[in-house]
N, C-alpha and C positions, 0 to 999 in steps of 0.2 A: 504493500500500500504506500509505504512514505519513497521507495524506489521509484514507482513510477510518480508519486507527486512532483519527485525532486528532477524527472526528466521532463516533467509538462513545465516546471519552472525554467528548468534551465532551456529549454525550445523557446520559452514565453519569452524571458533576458537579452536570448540572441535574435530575435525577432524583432523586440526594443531597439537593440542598438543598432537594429540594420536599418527602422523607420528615423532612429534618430537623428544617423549619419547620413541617409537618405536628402532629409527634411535640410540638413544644415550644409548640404552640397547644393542646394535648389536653393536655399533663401542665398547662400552668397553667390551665387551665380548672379542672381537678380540683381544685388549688389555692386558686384560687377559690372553688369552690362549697365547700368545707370552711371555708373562716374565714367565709362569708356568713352574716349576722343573718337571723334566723329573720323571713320575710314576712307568716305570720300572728299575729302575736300577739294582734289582737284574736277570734280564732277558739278553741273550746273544742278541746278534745284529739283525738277524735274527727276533727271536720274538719281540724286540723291535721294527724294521721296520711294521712290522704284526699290529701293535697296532696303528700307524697312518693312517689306511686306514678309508678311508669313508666308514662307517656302515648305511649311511639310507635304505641302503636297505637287503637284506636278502641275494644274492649272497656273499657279501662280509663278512656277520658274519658268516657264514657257511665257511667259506676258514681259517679265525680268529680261530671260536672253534675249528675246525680240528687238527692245527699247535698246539694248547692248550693242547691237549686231554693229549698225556702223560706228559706234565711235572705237569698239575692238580694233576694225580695221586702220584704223590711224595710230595701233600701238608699235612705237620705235621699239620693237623685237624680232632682230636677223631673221626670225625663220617664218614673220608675218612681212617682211619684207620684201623678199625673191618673188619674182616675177612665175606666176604659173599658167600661164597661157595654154599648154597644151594638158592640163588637167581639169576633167569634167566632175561637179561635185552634187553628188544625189542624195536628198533627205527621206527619209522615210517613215510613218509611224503603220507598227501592225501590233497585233493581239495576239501573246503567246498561246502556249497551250492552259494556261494559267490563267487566259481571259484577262492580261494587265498589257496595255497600250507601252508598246516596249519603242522606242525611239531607236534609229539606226542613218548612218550616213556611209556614203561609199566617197570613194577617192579613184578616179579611174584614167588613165593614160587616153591619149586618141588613135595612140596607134597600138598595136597587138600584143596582152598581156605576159609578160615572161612567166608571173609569178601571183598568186593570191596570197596575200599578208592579211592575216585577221589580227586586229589591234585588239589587245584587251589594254585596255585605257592605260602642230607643230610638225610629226617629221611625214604626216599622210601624204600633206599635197607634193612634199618633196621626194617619196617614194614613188610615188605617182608618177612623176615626172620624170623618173628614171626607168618606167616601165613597168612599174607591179599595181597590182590592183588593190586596194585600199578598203579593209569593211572593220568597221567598227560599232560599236553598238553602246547605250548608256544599260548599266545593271539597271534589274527593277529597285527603283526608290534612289535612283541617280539619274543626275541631270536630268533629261527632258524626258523619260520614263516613269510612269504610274509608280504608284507606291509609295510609303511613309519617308519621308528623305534619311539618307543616310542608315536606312535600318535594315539590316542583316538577320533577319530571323531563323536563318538557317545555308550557311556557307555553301552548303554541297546544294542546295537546293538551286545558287545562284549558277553555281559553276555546271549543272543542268540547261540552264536557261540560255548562255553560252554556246552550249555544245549543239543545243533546236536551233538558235541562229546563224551560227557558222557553217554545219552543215545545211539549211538550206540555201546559204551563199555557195557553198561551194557544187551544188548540184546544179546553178543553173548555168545554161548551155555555153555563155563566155567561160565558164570557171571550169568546167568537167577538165578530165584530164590534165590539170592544169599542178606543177607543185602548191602546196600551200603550207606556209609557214605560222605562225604563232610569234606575237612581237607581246612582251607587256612592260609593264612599268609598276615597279614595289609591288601593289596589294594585285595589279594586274599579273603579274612576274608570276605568284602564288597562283593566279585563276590558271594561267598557261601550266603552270607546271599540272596542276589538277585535273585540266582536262586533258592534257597527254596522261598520265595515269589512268583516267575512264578509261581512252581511247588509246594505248597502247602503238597503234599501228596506224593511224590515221593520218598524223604528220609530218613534212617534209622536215623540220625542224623549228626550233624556237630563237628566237632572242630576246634575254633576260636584262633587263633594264635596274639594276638597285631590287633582284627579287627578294619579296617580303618572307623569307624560309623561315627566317629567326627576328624577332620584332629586338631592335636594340637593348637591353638590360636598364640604359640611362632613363629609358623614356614607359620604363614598364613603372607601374604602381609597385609601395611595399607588400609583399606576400599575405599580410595579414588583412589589408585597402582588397589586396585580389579575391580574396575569401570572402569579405562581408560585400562585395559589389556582387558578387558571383547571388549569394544570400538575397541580395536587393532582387538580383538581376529576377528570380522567380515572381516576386510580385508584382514590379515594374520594366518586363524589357527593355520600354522604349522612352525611357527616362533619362535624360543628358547629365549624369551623374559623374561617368568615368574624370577624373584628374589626367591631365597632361600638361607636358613640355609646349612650347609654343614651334608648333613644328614648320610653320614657315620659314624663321629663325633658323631653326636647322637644317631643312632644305635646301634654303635657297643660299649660296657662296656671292651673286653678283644684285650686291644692296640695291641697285638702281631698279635689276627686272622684280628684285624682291617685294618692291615698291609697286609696279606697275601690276604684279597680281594679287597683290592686298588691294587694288583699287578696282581692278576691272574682272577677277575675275570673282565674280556675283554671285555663280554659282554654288561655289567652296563650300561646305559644311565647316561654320565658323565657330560653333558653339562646343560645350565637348562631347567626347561619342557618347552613344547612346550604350547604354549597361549589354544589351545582347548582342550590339553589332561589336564592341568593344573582345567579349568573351568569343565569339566568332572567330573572330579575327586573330588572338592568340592561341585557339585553339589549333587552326586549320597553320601557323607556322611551328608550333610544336609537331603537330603532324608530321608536316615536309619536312621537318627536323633528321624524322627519324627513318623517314622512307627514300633518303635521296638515291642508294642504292638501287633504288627501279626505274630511277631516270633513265632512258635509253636513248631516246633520240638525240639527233644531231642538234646542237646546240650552243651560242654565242652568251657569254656571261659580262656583262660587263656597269662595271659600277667606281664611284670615288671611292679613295682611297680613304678623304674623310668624313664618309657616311658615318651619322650616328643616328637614322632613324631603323635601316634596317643593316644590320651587322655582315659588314664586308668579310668578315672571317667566315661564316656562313657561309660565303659564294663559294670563298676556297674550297671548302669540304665539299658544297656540291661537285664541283669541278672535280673533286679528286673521287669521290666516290661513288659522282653515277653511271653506270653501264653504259658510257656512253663512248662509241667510239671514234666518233666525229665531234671536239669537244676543244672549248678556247676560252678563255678568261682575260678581260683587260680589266685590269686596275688605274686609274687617272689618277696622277699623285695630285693632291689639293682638292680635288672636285669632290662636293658634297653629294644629296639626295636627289636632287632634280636634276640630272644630266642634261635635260633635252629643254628646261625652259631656265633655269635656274643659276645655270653657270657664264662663264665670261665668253661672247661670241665664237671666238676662235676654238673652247674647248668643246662647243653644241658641235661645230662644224667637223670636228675631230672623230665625235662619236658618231655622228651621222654616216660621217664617207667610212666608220669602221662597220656600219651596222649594211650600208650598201655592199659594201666589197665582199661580204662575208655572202649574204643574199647571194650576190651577182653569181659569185662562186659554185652555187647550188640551184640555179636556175638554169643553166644551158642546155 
């Protein structure tokens, strides 16, 4: 009798402490965001109004990008700069098997594809232009896709979602027969690596951008923070709870572009993660932790040397330990997180003609 009393106490205690800690993550957040300096200053009124709207949902960042679209265009960044004349650019929205309004865009050459490159989330239109066909797609509950913003309710369910739309990219009649590769970037890095695991056999090869295998140590919550959020996470998944590092900051190496996507890009999930996408997300890099081993396909790794969001010692290992026999790793001394938007122009342009050459090589 008093054994179980004293476990219905102690359930009751830690329960307590997980609404309390809940409660007192939510009031200072509010806190926060009231004394926080206004993001757009260099923005007219208009778009600055545009920027306070509530984006959980997909009506409202679709009205955001729109109002965006031209002044984006006038952003002094090397790779909105180049001239793309012979690249044609197609948007798209369809209804997965999930019945959620999934957003998708292509990137496509005018003359005869060498190569189909599925982005799992700069360098499209310039792949494009070097010949390969360009498909990209927003996850559900990203960017201009249905769904709760930023929330991950189940990782493998997304990296599913993925595999429906790449493989109908890759079935129509421009694509058949055609190599297709897998490109991604950090958490994208992780979907790629995910969906070669489903699908074994399906791809020409990957290129890994800063993959998210191992989430940096610096920027993970204390173990005890991870236990009582994990606790939250049951009652409130989709609760902006999670503690972080200010990962723009660590991102971004070239202060000037670091500037210019604190200001323009609208979209960002600025707030903190939400408690299940948060758990997701460390879940599914403990995963690849342990599996890199089954990595097999042909594969480009490359990342700075002074990543501290996703841990470049990680790459090593994969590199060293996946079944892969077609297999290369660059490390950029200096270069942080963002290789491809983030860094000083000459080193974008570095990784670019390394991420073509490698392609090129596997296309003929």
């Amino acid at each position: 009798m008093f054994t179980c009393s004293y476990a219905v106490a102690g359930q009751f205690l830690i329960l307590s402490l997980c609404l309390i800690l809940g409660l007192a993550f939510v009031y200072g957040n509010k806190r926060k965001r009231k004394k926080a300096h206004p993001r757009f200053e260099d923005l007219n009124y208009k778009l600055q109004k545009m920027t306070t709207l509530n984006m959980d949902q997909a009506p409202n960042r679709r009205r955001v990008r729109e109002a965006f679209k031209k002044p984006i265009l006038g952003i002094d960044h090397c790779m909105l700069k180049m001239s793309y004349d012979s690249v044609e650019v197609e948007e798209f929205y369809e209804k997965n098997s999930k019945g959620l309004e999934i957003f998708s865009k292509s990137w496509l050459p005018k003359t005869s594809l060498k190569a189909v490159v599925c982005y799992c989330h700069g360098t499209a239109k310039k792949l494009a232009s070097c010949g390969y066909g360009v498909f990209a797609l927003d996850y559900p509950g990203f960017g201009l896709s249905e769904g709760l913003n930023n929330y991950i309710p189940n990782f493998d369910m997304l990296v599913d979602d993925v595999i429906e739309h790449f493989s109908k990219v890759k079935e129509t009649k421009k694509c058949q027969n055609l190599p297709s590769f897998l490109l991604g970037h950090s958490m994208g890095g992780a979907v790629a690596l995910k969906v070669h695991l489903k699908q074994p056999n399906a791809w020409d090869g990957a290129v890994l951008l800063s993959p998210m295998c191992k989430i940096a140590d610096d920027i993970l919550p204390h173990w005890i923070v991870k236990q009582l959020l994990i606790g939250i996470a049951k009652l409130v998944p989709t609760a902006k709870l999670v503690p972080q590092n200010n990962l723009q900051k660590l991102a971004y190496r070239d202060l000037r572009k670091r500037k210019l996507n604190d200001t323009y890009n609208v979209l960002a999930f600025r707030d903190n993660p939400r408690l299940k996408t948060a758990i997701e997300l460390l879940n599914t890099a403990q995963e690849l932790e342990h599996r890199l081993k089954e990595v097999s396909l042909p594969m480009s790794i490359q990342q700075g040397e002074s990543d501290f969001v996703t841990d470049p010692s990680v790459s090593k290992t994969l590199y060293e330990k996946a079944n892969s026999s077609d297999k290369r790793i660059l490390l950029y001394k200096d270069a942080c997180h963002a290789l491809l938007e983030g860094e000083p122009d000459e080193m974008i342009f570095q990784v670019v003609d390394d991420i073509i050459t490698w392609l090129d090589q596997r296309s003929i």
